[in-house]
N, C-alpha and C positions, 0 to 999 in steps of 0.2 A: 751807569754801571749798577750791577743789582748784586746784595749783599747777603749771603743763605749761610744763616746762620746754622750750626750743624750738618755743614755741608757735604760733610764726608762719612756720613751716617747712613742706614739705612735708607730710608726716605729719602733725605738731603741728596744721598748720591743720583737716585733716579731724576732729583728734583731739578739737578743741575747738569746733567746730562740732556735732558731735552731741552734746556734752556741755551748749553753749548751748540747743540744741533739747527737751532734755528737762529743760528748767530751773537747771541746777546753775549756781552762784557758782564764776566761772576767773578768777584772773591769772596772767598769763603774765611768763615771761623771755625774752630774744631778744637775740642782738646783732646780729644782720643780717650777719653776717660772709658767709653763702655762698646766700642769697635772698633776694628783696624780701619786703615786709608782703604776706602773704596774706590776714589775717584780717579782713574788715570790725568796724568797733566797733559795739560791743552792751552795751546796759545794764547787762548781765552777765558783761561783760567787762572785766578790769581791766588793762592793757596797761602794761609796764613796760621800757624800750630798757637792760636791765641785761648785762654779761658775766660769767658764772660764774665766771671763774680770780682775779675779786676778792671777797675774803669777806665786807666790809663789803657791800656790793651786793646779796648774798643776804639777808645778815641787815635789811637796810632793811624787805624784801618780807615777812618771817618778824614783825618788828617791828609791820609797819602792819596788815597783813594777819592775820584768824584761821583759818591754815592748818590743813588736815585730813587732807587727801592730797596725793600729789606723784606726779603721771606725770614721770617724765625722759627725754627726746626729744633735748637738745642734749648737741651733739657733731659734731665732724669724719666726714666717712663714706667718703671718696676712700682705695681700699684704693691706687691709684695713686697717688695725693699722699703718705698715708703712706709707700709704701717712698723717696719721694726725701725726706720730711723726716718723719720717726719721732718726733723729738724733741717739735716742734709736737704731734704726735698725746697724747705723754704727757703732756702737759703740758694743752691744751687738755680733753682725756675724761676724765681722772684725775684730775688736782690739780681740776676744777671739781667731780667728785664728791666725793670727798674733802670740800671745803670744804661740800656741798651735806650732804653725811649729818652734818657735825658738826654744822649750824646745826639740822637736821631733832630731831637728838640735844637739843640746848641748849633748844631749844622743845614738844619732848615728840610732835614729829608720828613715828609708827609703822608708817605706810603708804606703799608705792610701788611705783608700776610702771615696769620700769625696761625702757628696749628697748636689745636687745643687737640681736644679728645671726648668722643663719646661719655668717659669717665664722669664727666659733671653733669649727666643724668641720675647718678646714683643707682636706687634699686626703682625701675618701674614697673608697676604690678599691672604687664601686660591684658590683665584678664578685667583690671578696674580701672584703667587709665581714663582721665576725662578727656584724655585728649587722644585722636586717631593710632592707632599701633599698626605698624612702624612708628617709631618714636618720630614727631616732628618738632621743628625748633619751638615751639610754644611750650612744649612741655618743662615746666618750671626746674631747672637746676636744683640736684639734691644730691653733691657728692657722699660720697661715702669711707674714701680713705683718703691721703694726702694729697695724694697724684693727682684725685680730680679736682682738690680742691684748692692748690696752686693752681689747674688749668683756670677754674673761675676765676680767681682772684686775678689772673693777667688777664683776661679777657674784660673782667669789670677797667681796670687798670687802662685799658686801651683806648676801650668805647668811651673814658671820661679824657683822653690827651687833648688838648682844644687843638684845631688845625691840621688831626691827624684823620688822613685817611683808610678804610681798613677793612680783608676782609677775615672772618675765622673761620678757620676750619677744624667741626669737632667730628676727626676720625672715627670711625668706627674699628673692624678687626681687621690693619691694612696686614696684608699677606704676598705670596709669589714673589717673581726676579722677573729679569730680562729673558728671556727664553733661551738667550744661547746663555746662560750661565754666567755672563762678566758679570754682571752686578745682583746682588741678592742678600740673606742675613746674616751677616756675620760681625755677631756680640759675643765680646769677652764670656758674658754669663749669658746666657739664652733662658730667657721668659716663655717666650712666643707658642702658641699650641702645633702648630703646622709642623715647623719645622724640628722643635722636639719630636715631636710624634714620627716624623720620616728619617729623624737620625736611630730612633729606637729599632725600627724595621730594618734599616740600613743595617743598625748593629747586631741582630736579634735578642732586643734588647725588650724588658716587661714595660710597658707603658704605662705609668698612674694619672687614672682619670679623678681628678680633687672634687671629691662629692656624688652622690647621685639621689641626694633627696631633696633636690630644688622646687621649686614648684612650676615642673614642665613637665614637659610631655613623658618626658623619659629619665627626670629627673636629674639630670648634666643640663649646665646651663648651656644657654643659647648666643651664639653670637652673630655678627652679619660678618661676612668675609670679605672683603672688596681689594684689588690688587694695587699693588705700591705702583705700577705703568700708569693705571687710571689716576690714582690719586696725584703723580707727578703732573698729569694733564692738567688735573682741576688748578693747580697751581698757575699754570701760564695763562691759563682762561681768566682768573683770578687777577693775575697784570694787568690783561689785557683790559679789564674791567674797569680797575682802578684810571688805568691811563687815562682813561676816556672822563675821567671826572664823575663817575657816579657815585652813589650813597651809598656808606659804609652798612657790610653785611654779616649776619653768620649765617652759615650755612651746613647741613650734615652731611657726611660724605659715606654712603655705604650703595648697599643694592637691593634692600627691602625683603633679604631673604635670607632665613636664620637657620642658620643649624645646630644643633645639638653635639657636646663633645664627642658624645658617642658616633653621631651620624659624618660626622669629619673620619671618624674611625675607620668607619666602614668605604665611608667613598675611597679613602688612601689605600685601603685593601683593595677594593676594586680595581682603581685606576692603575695601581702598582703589580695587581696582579700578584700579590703578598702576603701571607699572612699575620696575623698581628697580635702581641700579647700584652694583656691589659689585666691593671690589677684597680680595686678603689682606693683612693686615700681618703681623707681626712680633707673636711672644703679648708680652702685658703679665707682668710680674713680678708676684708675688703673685697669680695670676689663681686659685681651684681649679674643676676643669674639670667635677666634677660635685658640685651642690647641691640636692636636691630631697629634701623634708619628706613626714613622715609627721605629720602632725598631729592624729592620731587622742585622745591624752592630752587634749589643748583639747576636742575635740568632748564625749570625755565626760565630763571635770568642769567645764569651762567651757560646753557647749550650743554651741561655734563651731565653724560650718562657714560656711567659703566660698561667697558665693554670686554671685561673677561671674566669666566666663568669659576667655580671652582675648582672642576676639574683641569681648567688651567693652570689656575694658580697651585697645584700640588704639582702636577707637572713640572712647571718652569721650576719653584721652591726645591724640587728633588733635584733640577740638573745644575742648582746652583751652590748649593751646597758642598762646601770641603770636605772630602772623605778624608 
């Protein structure tokens, strides 16, 4: 039985829907802290309203349950929330894993995929990088606000578990739904560029671009967009991996190809056929101005490659959305 932490979260829900589809045994943790239930119930789904920063609560699910794997998905993700409350951050991402890999330890479970995030690259000066741009895993970790730097710290955390096997995954800008709309983003507070930006149109509503003197092209920083279907996939490939007994990995998960706040702008105009009003702000703290993956490592020992565009992922993300 496999154990998806956050499983009723954005991610988590695609993550375990394709995992229901291809038959596999899931229970899930969740506290519903920052999105409603996305998951509908399924025979094969064992659905559990637990919070990870209590140990007992883990170990209940480890107890009932004859756990095998464990994808871990839950976790704070607002690089914004973390710089005004850090502490929250260490404490919710950290001390849950912590509690999560002891109990893993205490029951003999040796498997997990753990999703990090692009964020613990920090700021990379795509124009001086010593290493190839798209950013590849060699390129030395350098968070820059809390978010990334609880992701390192569990990922350091992992790679040292003796006995554990493991693979990480540091996301890039995961984006889009299901195409027909059941599953997609829906957080209590909404961070995310995409789907603010198609609630504003939605609403005719001014859109703030945070910054436009980065050091890019057009001075709004750059991201890689890659869809939450894909990233779901790389996960099962990722089992699939581990199953087989091979050597613990990280790997990046995007599509090599960056856009500019502004240029999401326009594509949404385009593809929606819309038009759109946008004002500047003020950059956000902790922001890094360019993130976009080479994710070539995944393709060839994992077989993942991306296979939706962007203009997909505003498509699906607009018919998934609650009006």
């Amino acid at each position: 039985m496999i154990l998806v932490t956050g499983g009723e979260g954005y991610i988590g829900s695609h993550i375990v829907k394709q995992l229901l589809d291809r038959g596999e045994e899931v229970v899930t943790i969740d506290n519903f802290s920052t999105h409603e239930n996305n998951v509908n119930f399924h025979f094969n789904l064992h659905f559990n309203c637990f919070d990870m920063k209590y140990k007992r609560q883990i170990k209940m699910i480890f107890d009932h349950y004859d756990i095998t794997e464990v994808i871990h998905l839950a976790g704070l993700s607002s690089v914004e929330e973390s710089i005004k409350e850090p502490i929250k951050y260490y404490q919710n991402n950290v001390i849950s894993t912590i509690n999560l890999l002891e109990i893993m330890e205490n029951h003999n479970v040796d498997k997990i995929v753990f999703s990090s995030s692009a964020s613990v690259y920090g700021n990379v000066d795509y124009l001086n990088s010593l290493y190839t741009i798209p950013i590849t895993e060699k390129e030395k970790p350098k968070p820059i606000n809390p978010y990334g730097e609880t992701k390192l710290i569990i990922e350091n955390m992992i790679k040292y578990q003796p006995n554990l096997k493991y693979v990480g995954f540091r996301y890039f800008n995961v984006a889009g739904a299901l195409d027909n709309g059941d599953l997609g983003e829906h957080r209590k507070n909404e961070t995310h560029l995409i789907p603010l930006l198609l609630k504003a149109i939605k609403n005719d509503a001014v859109f703030t671009i945070f910054g436009d003197n980065y050091n890019t092209k057009d001075g709004t920083c750059i991201r890689d967009y890659v869809s939450v279907i894909d990233i779901a996939r790389a996960h099962i490939l990722a089992l699939d991996y581990l199953r087989k007994d091979n050597k613990s990995e990280i790997f990046n998960l995007g599509t090599k190809n960056g856009y500019s706040v502004k240029e999401i702008v326009e594509n949404a105009s385009k593809v929606l056929k819309k038009d759109v009003k946008i004002k500047i702000g003020e950059p956000r703290k902790g922001d890094s101005y360019y993130l976009v993956a080479n994710a070539d490592k995944a393709k060839k020992i994992l077989g993942w490659t991306p296979q939706y565009d962007l203009n997909q992922i505003i498509k699906s993300t607009w018919n998934s959305l609650n009006w």
